[in-house]
N, CA, C and O atoms as a Maestro MAE file, in Angstrom:
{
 s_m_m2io_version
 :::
 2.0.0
}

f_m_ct {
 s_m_title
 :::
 protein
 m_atom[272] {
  # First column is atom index #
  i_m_mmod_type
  r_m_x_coord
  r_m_y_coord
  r_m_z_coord
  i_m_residue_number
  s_m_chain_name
  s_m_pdb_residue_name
  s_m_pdb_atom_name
  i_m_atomic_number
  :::
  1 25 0.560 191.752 118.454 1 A "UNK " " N  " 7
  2 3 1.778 192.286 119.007 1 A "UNK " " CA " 6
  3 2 2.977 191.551 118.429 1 A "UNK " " C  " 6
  4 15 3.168 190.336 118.462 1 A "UNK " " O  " 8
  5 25 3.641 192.351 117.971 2 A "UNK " " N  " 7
  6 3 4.999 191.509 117.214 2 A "UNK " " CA " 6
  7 2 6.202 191.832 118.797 2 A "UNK " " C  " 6
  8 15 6.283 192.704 119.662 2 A "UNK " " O  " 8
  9 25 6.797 190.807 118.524 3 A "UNK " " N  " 7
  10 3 7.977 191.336 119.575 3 A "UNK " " CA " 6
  11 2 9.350 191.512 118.567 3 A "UNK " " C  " 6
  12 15 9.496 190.941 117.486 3 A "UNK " " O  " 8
  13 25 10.145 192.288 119.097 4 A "UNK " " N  " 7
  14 3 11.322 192.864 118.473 4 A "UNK " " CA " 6
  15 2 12.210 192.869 119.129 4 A "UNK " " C  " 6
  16 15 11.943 193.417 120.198 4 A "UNK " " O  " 8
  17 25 13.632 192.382 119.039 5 A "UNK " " N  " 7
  18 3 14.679 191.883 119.574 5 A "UNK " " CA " 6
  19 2 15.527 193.408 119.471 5 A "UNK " " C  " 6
  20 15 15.735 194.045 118.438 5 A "UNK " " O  " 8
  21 25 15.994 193.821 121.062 6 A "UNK " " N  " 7
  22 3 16.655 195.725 120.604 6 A "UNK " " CA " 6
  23 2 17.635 194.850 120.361 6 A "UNK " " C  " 6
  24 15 17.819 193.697 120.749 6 A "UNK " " O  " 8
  25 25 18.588 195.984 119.252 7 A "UNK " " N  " 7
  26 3 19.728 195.675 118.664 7 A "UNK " " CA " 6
  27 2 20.611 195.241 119.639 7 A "UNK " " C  " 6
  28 15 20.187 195.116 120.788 7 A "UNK " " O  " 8
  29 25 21.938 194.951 119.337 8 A "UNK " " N  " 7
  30 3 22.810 194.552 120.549 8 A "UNK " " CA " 6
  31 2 24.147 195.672 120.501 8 A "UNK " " C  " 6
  32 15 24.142 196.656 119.762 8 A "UNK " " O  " 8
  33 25 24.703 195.501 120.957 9 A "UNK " " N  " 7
  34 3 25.751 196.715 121.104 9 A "UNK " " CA " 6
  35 2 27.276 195.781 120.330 9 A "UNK " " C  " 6
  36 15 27.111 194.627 120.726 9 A "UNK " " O  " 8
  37 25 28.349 195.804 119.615 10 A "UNK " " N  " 7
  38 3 29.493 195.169 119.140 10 A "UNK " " CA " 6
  39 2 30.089 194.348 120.587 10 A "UNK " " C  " 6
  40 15 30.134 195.119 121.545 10 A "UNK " " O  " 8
  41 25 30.445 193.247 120.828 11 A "UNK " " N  " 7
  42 3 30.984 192.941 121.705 11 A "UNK " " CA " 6
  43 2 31.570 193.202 122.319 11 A "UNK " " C  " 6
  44 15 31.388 193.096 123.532 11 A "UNK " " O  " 8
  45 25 33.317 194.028 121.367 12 A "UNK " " N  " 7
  46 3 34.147 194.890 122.523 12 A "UNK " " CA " 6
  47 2 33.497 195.746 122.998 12 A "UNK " " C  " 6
  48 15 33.696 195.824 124.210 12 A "UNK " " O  " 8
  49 25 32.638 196.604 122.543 13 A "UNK " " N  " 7
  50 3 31.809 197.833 123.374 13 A "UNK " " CA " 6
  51 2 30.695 197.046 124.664 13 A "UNK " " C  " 6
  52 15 30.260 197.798 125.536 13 A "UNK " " O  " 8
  53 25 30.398 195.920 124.692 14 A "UNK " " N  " 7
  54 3 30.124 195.847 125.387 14 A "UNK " " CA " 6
  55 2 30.819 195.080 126.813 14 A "UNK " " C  " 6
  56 15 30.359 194.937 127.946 14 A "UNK " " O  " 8
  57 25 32.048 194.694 126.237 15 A "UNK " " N  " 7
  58 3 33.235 194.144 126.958 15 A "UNK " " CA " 6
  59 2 33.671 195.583 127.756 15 A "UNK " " C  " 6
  60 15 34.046 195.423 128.917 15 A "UNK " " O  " 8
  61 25 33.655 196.919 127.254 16 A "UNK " " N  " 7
  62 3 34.275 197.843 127.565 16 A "UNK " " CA " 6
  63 2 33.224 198.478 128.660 16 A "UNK " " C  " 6
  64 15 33.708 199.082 129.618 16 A "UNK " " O  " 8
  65 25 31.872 198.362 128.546 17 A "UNK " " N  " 7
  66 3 31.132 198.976 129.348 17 A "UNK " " CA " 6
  67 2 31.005 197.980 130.247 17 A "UNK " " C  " 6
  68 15 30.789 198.605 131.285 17 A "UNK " " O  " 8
  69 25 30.999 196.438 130.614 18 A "UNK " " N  " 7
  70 3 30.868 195.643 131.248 18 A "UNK " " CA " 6
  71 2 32.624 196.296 132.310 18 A "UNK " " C  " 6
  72 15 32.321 196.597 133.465 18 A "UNK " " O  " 8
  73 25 34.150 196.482 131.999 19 A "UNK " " N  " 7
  74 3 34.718 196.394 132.652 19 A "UNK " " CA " 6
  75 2 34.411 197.954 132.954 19 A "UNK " " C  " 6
  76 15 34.505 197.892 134.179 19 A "UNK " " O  " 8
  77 25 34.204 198.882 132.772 20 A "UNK " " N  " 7
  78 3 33.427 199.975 133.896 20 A "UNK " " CA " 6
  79 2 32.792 200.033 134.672 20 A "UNK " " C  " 6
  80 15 33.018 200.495 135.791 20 A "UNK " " O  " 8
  81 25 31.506 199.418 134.124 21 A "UNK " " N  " 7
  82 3 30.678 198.797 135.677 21 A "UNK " " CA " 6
  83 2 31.569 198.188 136.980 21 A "UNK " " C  " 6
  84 15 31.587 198.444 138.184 21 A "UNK " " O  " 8
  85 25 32.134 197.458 136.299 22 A "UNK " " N  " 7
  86 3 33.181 196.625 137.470 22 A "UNK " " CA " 6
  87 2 34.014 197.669 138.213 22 A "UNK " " C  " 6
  88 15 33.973 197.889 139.423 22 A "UNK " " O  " 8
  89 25 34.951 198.418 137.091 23 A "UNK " " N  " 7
  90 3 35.364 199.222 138.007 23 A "UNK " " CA " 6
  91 2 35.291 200.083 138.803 23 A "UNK " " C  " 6
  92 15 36.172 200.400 139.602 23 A "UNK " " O  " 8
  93 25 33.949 200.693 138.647 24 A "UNK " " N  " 7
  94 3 32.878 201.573 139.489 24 A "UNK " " CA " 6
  95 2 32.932 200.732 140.768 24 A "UNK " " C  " 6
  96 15 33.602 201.002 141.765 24 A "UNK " " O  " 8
  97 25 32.213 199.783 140.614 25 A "UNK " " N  " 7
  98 3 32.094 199.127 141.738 25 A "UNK " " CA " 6
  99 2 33.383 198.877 142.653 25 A "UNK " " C  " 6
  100 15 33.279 199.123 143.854 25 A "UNK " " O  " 8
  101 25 34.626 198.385 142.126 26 A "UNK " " N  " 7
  102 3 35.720 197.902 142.963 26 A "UNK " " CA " 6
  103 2 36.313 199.727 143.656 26 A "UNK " " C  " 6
  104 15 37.137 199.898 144.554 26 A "UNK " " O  " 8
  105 25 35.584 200.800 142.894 27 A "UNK " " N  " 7
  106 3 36.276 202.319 143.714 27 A "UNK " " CA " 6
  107 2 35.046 202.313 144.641 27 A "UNK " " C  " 6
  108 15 35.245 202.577 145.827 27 A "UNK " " O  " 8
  109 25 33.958 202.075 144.278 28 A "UNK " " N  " 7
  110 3 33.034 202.250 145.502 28 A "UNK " " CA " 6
  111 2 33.066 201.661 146.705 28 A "UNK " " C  " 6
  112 15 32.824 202.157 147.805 28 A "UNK " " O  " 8
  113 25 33.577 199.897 146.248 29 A "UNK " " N  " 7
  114 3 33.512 198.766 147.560 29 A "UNK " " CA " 6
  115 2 34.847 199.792 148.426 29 A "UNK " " C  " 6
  116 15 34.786 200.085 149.620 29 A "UNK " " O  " 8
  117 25 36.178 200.272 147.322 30 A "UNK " " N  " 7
  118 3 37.478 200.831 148.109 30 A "UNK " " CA " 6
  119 2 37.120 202.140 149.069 30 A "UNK " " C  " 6
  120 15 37.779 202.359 150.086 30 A "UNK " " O  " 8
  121 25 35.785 203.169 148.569 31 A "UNK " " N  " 7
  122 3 35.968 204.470 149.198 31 A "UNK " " CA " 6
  123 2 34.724 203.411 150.314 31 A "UNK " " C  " 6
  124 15 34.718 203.723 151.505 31 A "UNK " " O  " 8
  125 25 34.093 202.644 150.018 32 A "UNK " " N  " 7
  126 3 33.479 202.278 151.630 32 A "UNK " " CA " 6
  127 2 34.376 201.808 153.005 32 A "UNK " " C  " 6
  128 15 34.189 201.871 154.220 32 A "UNK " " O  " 8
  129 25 35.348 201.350 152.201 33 A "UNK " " N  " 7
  130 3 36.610 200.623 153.114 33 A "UNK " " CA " 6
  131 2 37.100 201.462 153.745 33 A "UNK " " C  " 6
  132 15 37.231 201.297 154.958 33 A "UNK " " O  " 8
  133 25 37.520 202.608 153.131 34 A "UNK " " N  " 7
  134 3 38.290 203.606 153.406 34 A "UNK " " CA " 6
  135 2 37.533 204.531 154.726 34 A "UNK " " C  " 6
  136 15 38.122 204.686 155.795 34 A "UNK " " O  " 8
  137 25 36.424 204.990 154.512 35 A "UNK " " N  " 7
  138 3 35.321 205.489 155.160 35 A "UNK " " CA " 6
  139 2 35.343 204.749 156.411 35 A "UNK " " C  " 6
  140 15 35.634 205.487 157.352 35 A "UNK " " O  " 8
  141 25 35.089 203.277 156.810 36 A "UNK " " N  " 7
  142 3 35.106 202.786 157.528 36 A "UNK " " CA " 6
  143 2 36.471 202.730 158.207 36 A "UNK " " C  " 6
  144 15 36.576 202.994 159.405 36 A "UNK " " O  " 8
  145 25 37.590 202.367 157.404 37 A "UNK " " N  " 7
  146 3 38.871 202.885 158.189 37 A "UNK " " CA " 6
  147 2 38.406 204.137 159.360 37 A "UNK " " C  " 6
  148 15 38.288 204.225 160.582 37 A "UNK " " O  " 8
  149 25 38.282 204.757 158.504 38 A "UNK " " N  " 7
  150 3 38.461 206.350 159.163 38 A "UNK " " CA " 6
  151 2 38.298 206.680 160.270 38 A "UNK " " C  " 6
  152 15 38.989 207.211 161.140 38 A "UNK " " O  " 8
  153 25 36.526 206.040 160.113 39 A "UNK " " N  " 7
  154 3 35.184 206.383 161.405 39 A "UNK " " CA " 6
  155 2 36.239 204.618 162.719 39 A "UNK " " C  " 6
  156 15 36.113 204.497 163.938 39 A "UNK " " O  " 8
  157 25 36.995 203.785 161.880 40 A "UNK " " N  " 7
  158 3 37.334 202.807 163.308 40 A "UNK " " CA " 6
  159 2 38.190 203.878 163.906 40 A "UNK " " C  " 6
  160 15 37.811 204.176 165.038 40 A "UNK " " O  " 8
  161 25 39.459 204.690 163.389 41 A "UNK " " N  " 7
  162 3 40.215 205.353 163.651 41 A "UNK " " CA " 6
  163 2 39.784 206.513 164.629 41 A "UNK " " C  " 6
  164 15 40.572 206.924 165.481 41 A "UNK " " O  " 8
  165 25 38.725 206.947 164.511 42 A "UNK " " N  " 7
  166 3 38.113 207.867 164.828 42 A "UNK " " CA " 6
  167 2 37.850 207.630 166.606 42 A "UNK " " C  " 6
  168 15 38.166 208.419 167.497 42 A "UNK " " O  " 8
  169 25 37.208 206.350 166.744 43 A "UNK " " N  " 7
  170 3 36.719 205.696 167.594 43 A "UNK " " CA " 6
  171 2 37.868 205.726 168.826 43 A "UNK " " C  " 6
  172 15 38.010 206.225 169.942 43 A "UNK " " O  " 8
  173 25 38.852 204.550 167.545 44 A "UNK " " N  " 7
  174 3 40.043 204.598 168.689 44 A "UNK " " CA " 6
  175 2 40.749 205.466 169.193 44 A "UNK " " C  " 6
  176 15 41.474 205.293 170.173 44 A "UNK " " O  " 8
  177 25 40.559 206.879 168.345 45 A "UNK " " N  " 7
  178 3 41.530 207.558 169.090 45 A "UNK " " CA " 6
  179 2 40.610 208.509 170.233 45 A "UNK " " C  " 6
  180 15 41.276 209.350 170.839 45 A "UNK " " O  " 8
  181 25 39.069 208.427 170.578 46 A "UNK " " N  " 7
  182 3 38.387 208.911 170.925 46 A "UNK " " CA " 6
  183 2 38.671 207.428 172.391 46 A "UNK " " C  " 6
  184 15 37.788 207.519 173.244 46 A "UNK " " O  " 8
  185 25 39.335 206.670 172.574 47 A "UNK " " N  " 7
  186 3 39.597 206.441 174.036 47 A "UNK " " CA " 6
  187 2 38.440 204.531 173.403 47 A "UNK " " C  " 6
  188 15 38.299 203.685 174.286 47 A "UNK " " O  " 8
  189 25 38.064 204.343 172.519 48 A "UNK " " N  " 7
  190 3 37.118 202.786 172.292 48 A "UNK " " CA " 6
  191 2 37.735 202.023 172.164 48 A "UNK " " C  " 6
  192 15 38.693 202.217 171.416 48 A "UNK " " O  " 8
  193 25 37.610 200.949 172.681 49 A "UNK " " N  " 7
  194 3 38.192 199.457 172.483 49 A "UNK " " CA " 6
  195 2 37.639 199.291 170.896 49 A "UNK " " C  " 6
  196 15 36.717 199.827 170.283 49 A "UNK " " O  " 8
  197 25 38.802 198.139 170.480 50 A "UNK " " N  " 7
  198 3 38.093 197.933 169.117 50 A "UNK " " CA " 6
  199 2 36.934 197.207 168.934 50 A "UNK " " C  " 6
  200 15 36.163 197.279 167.978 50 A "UNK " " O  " 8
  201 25 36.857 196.468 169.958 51 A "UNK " " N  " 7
  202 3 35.282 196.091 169.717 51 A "UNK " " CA " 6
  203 2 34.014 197.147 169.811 51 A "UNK " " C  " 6
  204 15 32.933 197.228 169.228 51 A "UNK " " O  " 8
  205 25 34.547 197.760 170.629 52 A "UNK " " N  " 7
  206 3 33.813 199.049 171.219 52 A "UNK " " CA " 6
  207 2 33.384 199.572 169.772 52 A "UNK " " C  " 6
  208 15 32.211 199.772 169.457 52 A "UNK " " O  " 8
  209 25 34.624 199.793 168.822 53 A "UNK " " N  " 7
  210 3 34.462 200.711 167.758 53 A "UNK " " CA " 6
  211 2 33.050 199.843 166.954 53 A "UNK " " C  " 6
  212 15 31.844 200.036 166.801 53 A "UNK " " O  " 8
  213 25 34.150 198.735 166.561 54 A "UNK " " N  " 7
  214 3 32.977 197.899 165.952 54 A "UNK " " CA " 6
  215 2 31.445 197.775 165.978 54 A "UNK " " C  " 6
  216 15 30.676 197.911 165.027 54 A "UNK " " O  " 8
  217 25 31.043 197.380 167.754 55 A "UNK " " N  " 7
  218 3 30.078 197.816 167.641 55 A "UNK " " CA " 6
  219 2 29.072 198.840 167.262 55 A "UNK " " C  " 6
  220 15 27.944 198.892 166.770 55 A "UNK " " O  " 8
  221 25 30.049 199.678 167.740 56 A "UNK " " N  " 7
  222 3 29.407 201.557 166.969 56 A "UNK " " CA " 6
  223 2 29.015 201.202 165.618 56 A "UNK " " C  " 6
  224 15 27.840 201.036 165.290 56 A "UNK " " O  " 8
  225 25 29.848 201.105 164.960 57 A "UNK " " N  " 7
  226 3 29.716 201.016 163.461 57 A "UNK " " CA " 6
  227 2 28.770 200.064 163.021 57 A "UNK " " C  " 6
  228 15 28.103 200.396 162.041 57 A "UNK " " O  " 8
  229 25 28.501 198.647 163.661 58 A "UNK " " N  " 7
  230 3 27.728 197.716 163.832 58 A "UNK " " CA " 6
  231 2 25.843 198.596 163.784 58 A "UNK " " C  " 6
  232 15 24.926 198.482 162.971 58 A "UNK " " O  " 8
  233 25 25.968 199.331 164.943 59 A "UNK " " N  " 7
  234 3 24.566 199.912 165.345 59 A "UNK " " CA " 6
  235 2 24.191 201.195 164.318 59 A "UNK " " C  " 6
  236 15 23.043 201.625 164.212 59 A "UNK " " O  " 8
  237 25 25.208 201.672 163.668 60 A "UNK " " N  " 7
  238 3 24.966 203.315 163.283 60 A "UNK " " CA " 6
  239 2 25.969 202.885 161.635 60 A "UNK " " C  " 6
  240 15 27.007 203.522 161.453 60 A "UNK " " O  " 8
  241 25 25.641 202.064 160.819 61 A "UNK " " N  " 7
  242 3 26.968 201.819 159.745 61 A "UNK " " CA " 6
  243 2 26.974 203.118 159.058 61 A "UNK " " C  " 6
  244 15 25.915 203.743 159.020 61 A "UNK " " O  " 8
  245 25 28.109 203.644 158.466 62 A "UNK " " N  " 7
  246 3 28.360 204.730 157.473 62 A "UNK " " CA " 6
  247 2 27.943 204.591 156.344 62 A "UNK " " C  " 6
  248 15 28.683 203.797 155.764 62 A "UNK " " O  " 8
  249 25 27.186 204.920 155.737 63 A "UNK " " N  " 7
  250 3 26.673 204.756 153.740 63 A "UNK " " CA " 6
  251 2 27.178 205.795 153.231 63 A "UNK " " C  " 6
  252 15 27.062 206.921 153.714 63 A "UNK " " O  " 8
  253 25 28.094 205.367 151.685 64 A "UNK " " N  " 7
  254 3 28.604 206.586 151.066 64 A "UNK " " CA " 6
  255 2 27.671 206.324 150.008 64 A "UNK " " C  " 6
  256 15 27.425 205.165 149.676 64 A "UNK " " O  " 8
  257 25 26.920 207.705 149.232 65 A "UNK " " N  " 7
  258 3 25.693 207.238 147.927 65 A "UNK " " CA " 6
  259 2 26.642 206.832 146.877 65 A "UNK " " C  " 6
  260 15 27.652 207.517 146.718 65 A "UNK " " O  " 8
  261 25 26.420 205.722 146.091 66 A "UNK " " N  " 7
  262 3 27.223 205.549 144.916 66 A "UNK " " CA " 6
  263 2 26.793 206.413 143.864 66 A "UNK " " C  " 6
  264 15 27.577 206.488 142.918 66 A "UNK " " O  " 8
  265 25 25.912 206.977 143.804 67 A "UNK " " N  " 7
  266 3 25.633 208.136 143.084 67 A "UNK " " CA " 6
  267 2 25.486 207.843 141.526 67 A "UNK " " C  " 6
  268 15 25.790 208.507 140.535 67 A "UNK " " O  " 8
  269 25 24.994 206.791 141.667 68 A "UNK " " N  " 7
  270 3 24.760 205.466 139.545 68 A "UNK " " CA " 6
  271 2 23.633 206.474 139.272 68 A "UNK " " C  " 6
  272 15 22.980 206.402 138.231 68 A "UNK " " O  " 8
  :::
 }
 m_bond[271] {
  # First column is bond index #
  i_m_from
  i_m_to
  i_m_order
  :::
  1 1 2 1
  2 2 3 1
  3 3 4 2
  4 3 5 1
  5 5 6 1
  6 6 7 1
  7 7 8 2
  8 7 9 1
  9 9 10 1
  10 10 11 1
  11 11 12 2
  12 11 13 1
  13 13 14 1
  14 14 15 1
  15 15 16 2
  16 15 17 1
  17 17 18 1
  18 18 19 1
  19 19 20 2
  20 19 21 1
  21 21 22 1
  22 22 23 1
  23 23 24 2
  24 23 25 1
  25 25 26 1
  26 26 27 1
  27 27 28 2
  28 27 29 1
  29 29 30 1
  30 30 31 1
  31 31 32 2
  32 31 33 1
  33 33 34 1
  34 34 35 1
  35 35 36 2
  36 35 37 1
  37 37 38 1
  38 38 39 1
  39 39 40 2
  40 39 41 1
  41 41 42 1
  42 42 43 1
  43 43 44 2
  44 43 45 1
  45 45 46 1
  46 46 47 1
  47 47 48 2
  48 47 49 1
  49 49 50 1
  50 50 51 1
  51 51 52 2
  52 51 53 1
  53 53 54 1
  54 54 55 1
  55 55 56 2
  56 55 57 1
  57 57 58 1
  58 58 59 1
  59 59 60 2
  60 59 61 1
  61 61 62 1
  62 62 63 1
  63 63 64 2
  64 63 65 1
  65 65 66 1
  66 66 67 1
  67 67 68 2
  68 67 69 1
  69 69 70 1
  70 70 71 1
  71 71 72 2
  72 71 73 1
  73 73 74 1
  74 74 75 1
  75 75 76 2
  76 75 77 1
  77 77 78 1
  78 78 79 1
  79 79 80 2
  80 79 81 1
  81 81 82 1
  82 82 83 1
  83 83 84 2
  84 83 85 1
  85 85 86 1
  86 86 87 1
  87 87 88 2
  88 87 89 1
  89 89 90 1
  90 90 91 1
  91 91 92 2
  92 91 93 1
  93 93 94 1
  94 94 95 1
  95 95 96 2
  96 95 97 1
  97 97 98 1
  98 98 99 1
  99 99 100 2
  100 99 101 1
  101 101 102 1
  102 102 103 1
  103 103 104 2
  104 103 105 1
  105 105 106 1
  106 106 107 1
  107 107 108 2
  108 107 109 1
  109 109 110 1
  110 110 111 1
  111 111 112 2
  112 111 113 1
  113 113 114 1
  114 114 115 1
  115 115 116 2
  116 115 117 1
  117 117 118 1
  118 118 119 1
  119 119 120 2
  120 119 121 1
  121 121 122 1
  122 122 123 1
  123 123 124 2
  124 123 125 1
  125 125 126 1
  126 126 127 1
  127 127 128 2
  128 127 129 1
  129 129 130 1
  130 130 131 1
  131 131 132 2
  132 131 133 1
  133 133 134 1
  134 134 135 1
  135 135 136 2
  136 135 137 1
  137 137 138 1
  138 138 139 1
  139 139 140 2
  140 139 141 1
  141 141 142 1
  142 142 143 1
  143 143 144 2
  144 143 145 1
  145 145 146 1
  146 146 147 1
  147 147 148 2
  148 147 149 1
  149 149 150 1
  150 150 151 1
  151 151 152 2
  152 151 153 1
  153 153 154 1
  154 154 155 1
  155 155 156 2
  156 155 157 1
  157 157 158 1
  158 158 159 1
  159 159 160 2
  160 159 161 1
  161 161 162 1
  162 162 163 1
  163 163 164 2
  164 163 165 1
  165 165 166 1
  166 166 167 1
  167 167 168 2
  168 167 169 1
  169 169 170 1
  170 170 171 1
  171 171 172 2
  172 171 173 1
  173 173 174 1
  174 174 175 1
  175 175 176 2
  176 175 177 1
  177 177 178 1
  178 178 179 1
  179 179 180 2
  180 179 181 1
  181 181 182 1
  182 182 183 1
  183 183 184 2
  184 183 185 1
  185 185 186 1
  186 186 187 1
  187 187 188 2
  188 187 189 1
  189 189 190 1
  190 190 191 1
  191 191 192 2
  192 191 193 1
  193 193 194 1
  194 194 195 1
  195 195 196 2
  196 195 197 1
  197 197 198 1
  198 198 199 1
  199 199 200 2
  200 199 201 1
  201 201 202 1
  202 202 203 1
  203 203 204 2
  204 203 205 1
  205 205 206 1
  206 206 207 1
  207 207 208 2
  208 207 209 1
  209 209 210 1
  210 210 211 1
  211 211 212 2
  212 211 213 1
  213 213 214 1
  214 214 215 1
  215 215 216 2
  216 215 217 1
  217 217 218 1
  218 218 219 1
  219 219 220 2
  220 219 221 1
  221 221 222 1
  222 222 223 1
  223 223 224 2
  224 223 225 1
  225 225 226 1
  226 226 227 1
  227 227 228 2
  228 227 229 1
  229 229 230 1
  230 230 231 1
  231 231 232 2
  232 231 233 1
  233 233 234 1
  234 234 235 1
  235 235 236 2
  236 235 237 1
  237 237 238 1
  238 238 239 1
  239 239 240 2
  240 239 241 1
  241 241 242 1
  242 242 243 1
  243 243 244 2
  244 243 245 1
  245 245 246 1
  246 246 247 1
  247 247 248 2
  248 247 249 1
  249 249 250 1
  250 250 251 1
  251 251 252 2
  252 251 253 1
  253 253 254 1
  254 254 255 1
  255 255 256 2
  256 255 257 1
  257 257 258 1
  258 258 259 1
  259 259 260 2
  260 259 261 1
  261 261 262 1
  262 262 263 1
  263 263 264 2
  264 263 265 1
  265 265 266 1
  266 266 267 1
  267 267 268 2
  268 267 269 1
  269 269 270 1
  270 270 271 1
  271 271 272 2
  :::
 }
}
């Protein structure tokens, strides 16, 4: 068995796909934030203390699919 090293990709290209990943991630961590805004908002205006809300969200959390 020989082993074979896969080629590598040019650095900026991989500088460029490295800061996509990232930024995928920093819109995903933002639309989870957002989501969670929503559903506390939701809570409170449905008559919940904010802990109240919290807990909800605590027992039942919201998942948005990142869809990778």
């Amino acid at each position: 068995m020989s082993s074979t090293k896969p080629e590598t990709l040019p650095k900026p290209i991989q500088q460029a796909l490295n800061q996509i990943a990232h930024s995928r991630a920093l819109l995903y961590q933002a639309a989870c934030r957002d989501r969670i805004r929503k559903e506390i908002d939701g809570f409170l205006a449905q008559g919940m203390s904010h802990q109240q809300a919290i807990e909800a969200l605590r027992t039942n959390p919201p998942t948005i699919d990142p869809g990778y």
